[in-house]
C-alpha positions as CSV (number, residue, x, y, z in Angstrom):
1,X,47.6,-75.8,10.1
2,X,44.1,-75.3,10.4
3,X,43.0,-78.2,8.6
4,X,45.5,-80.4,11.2
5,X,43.5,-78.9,14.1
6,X,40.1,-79.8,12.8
7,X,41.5,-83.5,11.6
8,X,42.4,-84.2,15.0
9,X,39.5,-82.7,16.5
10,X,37.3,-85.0,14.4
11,X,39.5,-87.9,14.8
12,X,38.6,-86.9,19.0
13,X,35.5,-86.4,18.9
14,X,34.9,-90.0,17.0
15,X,36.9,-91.6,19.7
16,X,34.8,-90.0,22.1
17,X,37.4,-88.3,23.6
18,X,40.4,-90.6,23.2
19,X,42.7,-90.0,19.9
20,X,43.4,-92.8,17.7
21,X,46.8,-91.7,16.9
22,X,48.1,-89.8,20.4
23,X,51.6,-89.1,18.1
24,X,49.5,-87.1,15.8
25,X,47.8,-84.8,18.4
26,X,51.4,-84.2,19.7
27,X,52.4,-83.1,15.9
28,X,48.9,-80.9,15.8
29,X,49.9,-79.1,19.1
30,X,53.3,-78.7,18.4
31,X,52.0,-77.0,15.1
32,X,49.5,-75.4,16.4
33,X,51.7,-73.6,19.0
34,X,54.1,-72.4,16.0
35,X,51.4,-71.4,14.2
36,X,50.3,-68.9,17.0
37,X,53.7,-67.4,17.6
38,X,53.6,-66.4,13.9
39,X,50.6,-65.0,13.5
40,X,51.5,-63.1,16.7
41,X,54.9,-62.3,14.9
42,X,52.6,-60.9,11.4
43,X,50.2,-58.9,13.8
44,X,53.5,-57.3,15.2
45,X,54.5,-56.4,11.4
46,X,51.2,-55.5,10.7
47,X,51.0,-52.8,13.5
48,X,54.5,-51.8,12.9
49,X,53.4,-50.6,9.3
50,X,50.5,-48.6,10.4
């Protein structure tokens, strides 16, 4: 997911601001979001465990 974040920040900061492909950025933020409720979900489990 990570590597989705940085390839769409790259491809923004070439376009100086505007993204070349604007389906793509919706994709990276839609994964990006899921991404964050997981690692919010393993935290949870993590703690849980202590």
């Amino acid at each position: 997911m990570g590597h989705l974040r940085d390839l769409a920040a790259h491809q923004t900061d070439q376009a100086r601001g505007v993204t070349p492909y604007p389906h793509l950025q919706d994709r990276v933020n839609h994964l990006s979001q899921k991404c964050e409720q997981l690692d919010m979900l393993l935290e949870a489990i993590n703690a849980s465990e202590d």
